[in-house]
FIVEX-319592 format. One line per 10 residues: number of its first residue (from 1); for each residue x, y, z of N, C-alpha, C, O, CB. Coordinates in pm, 1 decimal. Glycine has a CB too. Layout:
NUM> X Y Z X Y Z X Y Z X Y Z X Y Z; ... $
***
This chain:
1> -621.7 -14513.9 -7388.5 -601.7 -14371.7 -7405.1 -686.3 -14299.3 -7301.6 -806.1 -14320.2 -7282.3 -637.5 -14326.1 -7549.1; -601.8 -14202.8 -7230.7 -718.6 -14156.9 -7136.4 -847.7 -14054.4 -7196.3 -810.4 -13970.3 -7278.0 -642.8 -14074.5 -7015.4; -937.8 -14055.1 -7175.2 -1093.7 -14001.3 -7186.4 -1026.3 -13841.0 -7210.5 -1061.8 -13771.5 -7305.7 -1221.7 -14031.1 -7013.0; -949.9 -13807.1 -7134.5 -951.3 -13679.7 -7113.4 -910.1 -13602.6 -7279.4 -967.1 -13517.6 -7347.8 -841.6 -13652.8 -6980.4; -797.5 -13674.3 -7294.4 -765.4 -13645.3 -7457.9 -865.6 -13687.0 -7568.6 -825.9 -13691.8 -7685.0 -634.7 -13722.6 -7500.0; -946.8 -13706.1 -7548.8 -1059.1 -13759.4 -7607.3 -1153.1 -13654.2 -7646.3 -1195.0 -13616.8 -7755.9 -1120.0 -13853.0 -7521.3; -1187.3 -13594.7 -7453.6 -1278.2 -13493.3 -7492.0 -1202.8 -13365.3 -7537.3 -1254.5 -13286.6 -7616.5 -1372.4 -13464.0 -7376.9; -1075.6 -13346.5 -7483.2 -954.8 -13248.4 -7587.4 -1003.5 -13237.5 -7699.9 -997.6 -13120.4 -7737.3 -802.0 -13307.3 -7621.3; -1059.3 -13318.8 -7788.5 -1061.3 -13287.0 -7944.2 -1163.2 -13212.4 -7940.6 -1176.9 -13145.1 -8042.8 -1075.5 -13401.6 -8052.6; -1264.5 -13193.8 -7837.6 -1409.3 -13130.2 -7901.0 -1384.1 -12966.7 -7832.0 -1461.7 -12873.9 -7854.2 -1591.2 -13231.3 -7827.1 $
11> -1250.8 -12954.4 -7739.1 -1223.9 -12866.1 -7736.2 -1171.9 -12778.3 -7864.7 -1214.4 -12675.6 -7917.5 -1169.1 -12884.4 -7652.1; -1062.0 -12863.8 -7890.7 -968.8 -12842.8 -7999.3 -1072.9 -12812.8 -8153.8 -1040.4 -12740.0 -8247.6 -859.6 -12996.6 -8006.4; -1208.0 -12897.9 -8140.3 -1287.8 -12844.0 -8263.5 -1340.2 -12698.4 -8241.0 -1351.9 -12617.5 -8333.1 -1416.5 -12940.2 -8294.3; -1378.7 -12665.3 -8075.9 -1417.8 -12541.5 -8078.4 -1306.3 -12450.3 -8120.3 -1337.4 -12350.5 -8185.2 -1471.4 -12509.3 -7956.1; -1185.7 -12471.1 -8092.4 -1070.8 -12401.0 -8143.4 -1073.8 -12340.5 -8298.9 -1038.9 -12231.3 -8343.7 -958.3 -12498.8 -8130.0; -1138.5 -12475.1 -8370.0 -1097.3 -12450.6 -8526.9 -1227.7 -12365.8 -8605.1 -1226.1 -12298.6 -8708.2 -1069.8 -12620.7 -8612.7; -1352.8 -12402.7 -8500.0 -1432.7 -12335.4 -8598.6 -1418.1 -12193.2 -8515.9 -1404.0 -12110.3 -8605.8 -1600.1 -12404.3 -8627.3; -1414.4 -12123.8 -8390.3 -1327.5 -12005.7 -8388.6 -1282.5 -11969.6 -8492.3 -1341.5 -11893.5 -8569.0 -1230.9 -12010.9 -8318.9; -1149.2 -12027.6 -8515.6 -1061.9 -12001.9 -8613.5 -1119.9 -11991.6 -8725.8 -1076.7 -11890.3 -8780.8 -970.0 -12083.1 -8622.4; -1211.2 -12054.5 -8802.0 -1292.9 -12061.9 -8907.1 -1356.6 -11906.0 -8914.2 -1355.8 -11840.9 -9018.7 -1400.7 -12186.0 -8886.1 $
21> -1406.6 -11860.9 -8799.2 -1507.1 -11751.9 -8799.7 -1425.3 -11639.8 -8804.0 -1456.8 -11540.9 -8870.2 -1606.1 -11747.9 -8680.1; -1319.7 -11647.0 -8736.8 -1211.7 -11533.4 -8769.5 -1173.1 -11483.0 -8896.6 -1150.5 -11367.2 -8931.8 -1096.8 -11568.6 -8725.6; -1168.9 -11603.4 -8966.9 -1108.9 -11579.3 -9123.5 -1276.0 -11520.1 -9166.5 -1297.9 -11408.3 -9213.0 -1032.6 -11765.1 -9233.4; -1337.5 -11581.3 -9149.6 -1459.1 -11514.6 -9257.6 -1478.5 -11376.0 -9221.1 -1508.2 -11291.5 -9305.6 -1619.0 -11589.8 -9247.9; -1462.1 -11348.1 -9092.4 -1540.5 -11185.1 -9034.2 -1398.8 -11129.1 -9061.0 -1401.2 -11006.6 -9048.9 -1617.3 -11158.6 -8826.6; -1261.8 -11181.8 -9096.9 -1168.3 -11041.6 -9110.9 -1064.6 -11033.5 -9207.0 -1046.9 -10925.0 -9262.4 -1093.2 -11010.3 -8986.5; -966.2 -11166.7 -9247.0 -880.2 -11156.7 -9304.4 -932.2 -11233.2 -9462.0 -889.8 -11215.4 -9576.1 -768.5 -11206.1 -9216.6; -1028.7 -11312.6 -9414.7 -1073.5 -11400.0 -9534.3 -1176.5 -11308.4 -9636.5 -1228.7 -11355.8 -9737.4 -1159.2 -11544.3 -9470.7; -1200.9 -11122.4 -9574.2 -1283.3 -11055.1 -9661.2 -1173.8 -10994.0 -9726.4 -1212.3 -10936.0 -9828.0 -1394.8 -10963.2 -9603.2; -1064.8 -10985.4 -9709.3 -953.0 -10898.2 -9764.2 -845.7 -10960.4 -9884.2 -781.8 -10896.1 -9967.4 -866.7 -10858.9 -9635.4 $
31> -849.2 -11092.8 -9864.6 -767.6 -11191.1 -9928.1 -841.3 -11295.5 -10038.7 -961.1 -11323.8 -10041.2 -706.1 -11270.5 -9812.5; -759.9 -11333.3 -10108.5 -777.9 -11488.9 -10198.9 -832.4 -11566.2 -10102.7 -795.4 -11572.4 -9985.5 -630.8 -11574.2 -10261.0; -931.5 -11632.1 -10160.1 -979.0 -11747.3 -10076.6 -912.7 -11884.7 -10063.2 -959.7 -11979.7 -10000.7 -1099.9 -11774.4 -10118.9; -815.5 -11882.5 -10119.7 -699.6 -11945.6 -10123.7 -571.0 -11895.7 -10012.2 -496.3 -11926.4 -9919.4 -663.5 -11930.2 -10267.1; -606.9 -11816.0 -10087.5 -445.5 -11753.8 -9901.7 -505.0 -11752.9 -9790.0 -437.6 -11807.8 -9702.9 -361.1 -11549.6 -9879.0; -652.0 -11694.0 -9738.0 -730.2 -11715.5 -9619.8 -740.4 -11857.9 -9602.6 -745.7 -11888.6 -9483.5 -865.1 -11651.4 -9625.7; -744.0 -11934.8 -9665.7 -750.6 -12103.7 -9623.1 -626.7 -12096.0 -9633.2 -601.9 -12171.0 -9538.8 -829.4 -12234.2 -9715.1; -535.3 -12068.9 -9667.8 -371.7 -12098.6 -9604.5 -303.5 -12067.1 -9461.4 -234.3 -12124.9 -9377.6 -279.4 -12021.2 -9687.7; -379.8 -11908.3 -9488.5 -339.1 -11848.8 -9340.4 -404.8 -11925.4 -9218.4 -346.2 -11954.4 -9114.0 -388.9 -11688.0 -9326.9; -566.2 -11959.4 -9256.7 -603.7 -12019.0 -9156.6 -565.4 -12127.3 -9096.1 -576.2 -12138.5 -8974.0 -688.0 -12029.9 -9169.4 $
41> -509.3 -12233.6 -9182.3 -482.5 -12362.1 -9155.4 -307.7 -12315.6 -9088.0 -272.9 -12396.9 -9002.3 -503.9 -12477.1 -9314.9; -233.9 -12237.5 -9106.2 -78.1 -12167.5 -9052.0 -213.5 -12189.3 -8881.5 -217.5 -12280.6 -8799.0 7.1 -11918.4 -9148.8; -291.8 -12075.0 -8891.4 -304.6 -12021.2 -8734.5 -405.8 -12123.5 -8651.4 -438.9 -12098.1 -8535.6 -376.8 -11849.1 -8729.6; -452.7 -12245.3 -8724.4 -497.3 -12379.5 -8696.9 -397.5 -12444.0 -8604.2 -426.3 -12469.7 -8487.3 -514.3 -12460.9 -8826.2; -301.9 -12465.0 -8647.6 -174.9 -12507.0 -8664.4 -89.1 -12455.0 -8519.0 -32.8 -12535.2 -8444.5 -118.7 -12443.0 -8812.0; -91.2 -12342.9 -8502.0 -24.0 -12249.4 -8357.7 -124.0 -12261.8 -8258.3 -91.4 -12254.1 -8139.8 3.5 -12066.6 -8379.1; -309.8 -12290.8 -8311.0 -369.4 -12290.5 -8176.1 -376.9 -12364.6 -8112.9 -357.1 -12356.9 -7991.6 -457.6 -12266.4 -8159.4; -426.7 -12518.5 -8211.0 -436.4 -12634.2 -8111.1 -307.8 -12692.5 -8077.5 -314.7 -12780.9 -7992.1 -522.7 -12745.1 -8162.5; -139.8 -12653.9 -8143.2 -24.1 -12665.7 -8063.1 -35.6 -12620.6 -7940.8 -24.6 -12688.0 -7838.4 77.3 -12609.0 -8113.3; -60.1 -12494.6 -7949.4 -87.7 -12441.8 -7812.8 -147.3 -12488.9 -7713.5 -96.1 -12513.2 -7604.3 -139.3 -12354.9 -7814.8 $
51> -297.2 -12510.2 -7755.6 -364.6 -12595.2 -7663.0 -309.6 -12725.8 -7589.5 -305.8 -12762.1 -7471.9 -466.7 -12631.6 -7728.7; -271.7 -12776.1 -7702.3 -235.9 -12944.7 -7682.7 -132.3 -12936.5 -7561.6 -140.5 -12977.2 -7445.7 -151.8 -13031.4 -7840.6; -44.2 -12877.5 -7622.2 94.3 -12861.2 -7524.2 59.8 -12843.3 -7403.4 56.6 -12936.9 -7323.5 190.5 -12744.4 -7551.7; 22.6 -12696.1 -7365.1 -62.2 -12693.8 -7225.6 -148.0 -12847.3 -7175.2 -121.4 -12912.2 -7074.1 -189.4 -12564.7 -7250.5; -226.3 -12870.8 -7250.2 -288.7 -12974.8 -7191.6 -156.5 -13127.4 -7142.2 -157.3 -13187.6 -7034.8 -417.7 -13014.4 -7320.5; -67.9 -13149.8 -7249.8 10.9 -13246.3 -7212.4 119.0 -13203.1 -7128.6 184.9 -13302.3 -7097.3 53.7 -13309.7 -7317.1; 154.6 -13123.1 -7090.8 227.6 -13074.5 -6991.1 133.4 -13153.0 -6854.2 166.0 -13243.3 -6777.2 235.7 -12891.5 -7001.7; 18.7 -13080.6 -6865.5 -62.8 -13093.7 -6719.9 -120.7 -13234.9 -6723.6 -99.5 -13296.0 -6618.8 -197.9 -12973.8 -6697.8; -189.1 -13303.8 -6817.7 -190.2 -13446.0 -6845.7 -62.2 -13548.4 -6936.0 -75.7 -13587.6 -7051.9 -318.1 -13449.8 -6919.6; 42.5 -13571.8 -6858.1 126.2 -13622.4 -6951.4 139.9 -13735.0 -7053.3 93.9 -13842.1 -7013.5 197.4 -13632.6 -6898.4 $
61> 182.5 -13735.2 -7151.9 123.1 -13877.2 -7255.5 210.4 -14007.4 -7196.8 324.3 -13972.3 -7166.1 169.4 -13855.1 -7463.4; 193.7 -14096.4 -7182.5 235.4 -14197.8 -7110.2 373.6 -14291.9 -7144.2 468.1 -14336.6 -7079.3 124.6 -14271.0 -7109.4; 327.0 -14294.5 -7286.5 378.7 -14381.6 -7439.2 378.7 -14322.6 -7584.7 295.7 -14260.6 -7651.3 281.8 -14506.9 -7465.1; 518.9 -14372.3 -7608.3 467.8 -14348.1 -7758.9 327.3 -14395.4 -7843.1 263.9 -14325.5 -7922.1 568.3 -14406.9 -7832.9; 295.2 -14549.1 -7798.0 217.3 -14586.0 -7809.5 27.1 -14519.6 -7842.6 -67.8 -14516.2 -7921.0 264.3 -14640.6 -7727.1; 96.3 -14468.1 -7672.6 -69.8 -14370.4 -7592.4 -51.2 -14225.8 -7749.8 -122.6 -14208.3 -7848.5 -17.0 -14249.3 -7311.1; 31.2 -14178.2 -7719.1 68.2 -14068.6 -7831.2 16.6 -14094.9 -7969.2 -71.7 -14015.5 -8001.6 222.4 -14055.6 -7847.5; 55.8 -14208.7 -8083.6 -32.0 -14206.8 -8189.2 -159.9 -14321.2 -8142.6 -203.4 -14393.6 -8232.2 57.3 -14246.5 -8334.3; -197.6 -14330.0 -8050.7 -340.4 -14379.4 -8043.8 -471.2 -14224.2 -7993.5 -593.4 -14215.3 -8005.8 -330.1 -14528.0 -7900.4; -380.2 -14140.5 -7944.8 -485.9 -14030.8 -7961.1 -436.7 -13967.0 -8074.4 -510.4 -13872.1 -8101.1 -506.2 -13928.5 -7838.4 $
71> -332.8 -13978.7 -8162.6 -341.0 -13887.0 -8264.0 -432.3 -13905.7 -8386.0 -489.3 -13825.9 -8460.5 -220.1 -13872.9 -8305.4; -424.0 -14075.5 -8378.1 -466.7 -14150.0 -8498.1 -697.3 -14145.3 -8470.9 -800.7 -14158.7 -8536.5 -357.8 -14363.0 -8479.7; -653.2 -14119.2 -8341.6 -797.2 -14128.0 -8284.2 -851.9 -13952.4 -8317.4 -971.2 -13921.9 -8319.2 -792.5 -14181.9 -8083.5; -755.7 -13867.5 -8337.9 -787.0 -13697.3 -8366.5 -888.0 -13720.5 -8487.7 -1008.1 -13708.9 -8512.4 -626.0 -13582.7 -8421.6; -720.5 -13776.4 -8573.7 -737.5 -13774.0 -8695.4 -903.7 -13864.3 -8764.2 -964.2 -13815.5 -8859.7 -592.3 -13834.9 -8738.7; -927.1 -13927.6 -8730.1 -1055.8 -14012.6 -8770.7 -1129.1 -13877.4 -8704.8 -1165.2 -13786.7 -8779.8 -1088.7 -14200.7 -8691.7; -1148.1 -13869.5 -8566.1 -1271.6 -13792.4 -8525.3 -1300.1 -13654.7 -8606.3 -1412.2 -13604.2 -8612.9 -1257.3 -13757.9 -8372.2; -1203.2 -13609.8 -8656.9 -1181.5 -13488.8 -8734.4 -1222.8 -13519.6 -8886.1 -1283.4 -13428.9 -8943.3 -1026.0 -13441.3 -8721.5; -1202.3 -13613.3 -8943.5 -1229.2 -13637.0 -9043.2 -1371.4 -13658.5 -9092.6 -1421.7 -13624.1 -9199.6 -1162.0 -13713.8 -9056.9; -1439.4 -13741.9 -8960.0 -1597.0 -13815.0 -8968.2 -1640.7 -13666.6 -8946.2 -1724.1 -13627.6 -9027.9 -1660.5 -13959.1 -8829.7 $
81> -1597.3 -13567.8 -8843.2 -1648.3 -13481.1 -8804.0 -1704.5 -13336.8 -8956.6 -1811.3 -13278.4 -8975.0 -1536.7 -13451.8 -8684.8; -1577.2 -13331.9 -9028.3 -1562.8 -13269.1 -9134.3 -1692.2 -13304.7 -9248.9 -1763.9 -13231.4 -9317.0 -1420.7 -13303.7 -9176.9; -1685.2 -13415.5 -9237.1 -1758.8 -13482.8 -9391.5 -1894.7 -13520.1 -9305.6 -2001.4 -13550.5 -9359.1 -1660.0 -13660.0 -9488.4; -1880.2 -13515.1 -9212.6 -2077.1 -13573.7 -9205.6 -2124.3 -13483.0 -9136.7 -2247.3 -13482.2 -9141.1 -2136.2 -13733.0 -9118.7; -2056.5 -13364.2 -9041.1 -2146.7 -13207.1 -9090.0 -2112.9 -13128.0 -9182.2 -2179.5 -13024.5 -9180.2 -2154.3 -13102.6 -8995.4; -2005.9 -13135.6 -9295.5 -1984.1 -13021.2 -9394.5 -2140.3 -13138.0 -9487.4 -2248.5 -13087.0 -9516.5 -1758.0 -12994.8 -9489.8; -2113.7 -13256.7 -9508.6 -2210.8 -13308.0 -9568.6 -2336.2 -13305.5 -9572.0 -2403.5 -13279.8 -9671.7 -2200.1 -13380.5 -9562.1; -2385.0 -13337.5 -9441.2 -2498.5 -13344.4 -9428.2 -2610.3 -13221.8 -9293.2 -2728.1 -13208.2 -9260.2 -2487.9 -13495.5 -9408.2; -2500.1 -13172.7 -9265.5 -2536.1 -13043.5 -9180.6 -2530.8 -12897.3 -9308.2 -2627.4 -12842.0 -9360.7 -2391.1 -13025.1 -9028.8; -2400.4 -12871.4 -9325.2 -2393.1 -12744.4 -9401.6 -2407.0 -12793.6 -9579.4 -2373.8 -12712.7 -9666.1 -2228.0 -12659.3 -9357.1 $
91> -2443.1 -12890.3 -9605.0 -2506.8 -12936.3 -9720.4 -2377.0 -12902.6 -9824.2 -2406.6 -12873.8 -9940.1 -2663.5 -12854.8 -9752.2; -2236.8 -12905.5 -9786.3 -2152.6 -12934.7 -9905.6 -2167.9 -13060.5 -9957.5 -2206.2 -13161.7 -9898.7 -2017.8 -12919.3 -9881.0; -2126.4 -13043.1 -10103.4 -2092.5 -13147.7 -10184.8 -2008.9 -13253.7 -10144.5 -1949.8 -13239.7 -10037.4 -2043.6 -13102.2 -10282.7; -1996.0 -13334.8 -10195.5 -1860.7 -13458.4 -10147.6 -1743.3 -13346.0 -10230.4 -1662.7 -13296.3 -10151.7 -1875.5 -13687.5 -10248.8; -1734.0 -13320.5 -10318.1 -1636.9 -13260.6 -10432.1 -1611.1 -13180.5 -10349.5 -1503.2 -13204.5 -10295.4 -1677.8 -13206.0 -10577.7; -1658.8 -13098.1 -10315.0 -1644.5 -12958.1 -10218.2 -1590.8 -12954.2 -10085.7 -1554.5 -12857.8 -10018.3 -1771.2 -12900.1 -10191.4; -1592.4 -13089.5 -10058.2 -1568.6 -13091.8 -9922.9 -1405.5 -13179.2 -9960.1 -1321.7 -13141.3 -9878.3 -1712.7 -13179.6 -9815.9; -1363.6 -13253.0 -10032.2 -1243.6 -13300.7 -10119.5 -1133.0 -13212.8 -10148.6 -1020.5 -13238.8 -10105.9 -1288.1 -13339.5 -10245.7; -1161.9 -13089.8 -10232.5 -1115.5 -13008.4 -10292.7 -1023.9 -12969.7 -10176.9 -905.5 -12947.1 -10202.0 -1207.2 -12919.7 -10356.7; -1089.6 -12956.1 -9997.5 -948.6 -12842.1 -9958.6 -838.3 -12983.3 -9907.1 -740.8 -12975.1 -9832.5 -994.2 -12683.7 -9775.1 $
101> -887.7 -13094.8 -9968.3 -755.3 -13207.1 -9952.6 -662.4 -13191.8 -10061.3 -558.7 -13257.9 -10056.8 -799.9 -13371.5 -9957.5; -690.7 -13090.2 -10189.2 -586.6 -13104.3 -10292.2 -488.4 -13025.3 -10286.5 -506.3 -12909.8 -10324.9 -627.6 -13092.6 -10409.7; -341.4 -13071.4 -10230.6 -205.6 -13005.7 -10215.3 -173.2 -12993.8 -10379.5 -106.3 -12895.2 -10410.8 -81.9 -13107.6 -10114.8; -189.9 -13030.8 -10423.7 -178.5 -12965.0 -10584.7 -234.9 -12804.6 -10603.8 -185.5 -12704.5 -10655.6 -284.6 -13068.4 -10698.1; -330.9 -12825.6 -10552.5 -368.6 -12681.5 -10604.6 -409.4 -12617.4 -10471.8 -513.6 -12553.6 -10457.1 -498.9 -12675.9 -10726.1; -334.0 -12636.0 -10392.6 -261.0 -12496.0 -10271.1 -369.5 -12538.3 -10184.1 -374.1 -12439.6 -10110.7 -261.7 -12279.7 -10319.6; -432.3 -12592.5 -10154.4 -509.4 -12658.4 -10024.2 -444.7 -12724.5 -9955.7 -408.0 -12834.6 -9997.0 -612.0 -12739.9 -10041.8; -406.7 -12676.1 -9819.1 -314.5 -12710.5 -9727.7 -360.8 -12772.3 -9607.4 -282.2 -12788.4 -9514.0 -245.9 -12607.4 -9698.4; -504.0 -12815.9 -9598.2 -589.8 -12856.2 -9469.9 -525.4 -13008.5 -9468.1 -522.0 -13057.0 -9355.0 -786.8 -12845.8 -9489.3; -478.9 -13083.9 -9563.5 -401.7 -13194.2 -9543.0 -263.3 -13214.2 -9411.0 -209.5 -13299.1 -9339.8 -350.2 -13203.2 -9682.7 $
111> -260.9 -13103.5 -9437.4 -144.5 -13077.4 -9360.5 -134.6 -13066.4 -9251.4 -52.3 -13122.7 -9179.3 -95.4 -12999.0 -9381.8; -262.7 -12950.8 -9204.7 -323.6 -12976.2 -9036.9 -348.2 -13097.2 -8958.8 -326.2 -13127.7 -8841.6 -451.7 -12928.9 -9023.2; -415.4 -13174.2 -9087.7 -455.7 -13313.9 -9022.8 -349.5 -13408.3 -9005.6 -367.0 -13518.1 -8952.7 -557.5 -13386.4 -9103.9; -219.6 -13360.1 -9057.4 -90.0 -13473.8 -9027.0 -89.1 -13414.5 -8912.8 -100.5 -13484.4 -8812.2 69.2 -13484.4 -9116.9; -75.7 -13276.6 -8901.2 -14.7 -13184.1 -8766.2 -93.2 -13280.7 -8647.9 -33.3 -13333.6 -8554.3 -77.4 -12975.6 -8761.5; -230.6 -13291.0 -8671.5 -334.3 -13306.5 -8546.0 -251.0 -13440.9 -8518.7 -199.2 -13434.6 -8407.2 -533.9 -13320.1 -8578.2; -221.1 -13564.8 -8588.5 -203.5 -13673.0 -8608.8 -59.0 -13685.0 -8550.8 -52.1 -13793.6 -8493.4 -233.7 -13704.8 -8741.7; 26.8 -13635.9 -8544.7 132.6 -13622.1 -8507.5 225.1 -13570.1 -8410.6 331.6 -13622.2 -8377.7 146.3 -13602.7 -8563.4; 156.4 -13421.5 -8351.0 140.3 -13363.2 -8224.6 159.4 -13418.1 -8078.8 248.7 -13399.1 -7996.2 30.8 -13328.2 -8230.2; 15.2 -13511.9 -8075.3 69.5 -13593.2 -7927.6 206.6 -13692.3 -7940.3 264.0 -13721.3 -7835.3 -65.1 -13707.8 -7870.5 $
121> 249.6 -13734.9 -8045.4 344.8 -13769.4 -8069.7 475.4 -13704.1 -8042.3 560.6 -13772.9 -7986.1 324.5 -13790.6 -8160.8; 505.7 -13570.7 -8076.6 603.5 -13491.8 -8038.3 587.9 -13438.5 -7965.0 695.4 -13408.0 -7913.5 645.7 -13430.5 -8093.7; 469.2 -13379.8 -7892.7 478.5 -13341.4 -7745.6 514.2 -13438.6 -7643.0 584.4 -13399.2 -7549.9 358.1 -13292.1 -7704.2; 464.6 -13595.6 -7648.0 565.6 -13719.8 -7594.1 680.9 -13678.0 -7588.3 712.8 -13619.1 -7485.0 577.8 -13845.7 -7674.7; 754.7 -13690.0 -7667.7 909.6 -13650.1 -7700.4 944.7 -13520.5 -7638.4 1057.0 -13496.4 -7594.1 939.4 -13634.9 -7861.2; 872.6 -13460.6 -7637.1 907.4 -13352.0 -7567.3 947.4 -13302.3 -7414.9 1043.6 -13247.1 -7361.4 829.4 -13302.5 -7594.8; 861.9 -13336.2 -7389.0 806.2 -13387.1 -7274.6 837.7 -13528.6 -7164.4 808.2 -13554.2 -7047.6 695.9 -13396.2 -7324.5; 899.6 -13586.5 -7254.2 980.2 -13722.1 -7195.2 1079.9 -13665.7 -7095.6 1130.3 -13553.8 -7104.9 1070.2 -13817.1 -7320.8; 1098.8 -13736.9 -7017.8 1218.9 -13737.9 -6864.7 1300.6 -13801.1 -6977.8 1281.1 -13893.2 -7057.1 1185.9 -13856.2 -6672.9; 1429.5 -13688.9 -6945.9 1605.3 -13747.0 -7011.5 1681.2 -13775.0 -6928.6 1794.5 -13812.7 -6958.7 1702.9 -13650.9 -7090.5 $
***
């Protein structure tokens, strides 16, 4: 997998906690803290598409292969990233940090993380010579 998509993700994290800070300083004082974690994870969702795309346009993915080996590689870095500073940096709970995985009860951050996971995958496809 090239390096470059690699360091992409720590772009793509500055992307989300942006995004994070947006919701708290504007839409997340006005709303359910439930719909602000919805909306956010919707505009999660449009940025690092955005990003990504641009970036695989200008670095193209090689393989399907290359495609879920950086997605699958997002997805872990995002995950370790989540739970061992929400854990042990911003001192959430394990429970607390769980909870925005429950699609039962309208926590939709599951969903981003298929998105992240899946992305270089369809931008491949996209992006493929027909």
């Amino acid at each position: 997998m090239p390096i470059r998509y690699l360091l992409l993700w720590f772009g793509l994290a500055i992307v989300a906690i942006v995004n994070g800070v947006v919701r708290q300083a504007t839409y997340g004082k006005t709303m359910s803290d439930l719909a602000a974690h919805q909306l956010s994870t919707v505009t999660a969702v449009l940025a690092s598409g955005a990003v990504v795309g641009v970036a695989a346009k200008f670095w193209p993915i090689r393989s399907a292969a290359q495609a879920w080996t950086i997605g699958v590689s997002w997805l872990l870095m995002t995950i370790a990233f989540e739970f061992g500073f929400g854990h042990f940096v911003a001192g959430h709970s394990w429970s607390r940090l769980l909870a925005d995985y429950n699609l039962f009860a309208g926590r939709v951050w599951a969903l981003f993380l298929l998105w992240m996971t899946v992305l270089p995958y369809l931008l491949f496809q996209f992006y493929a010579p027909r």
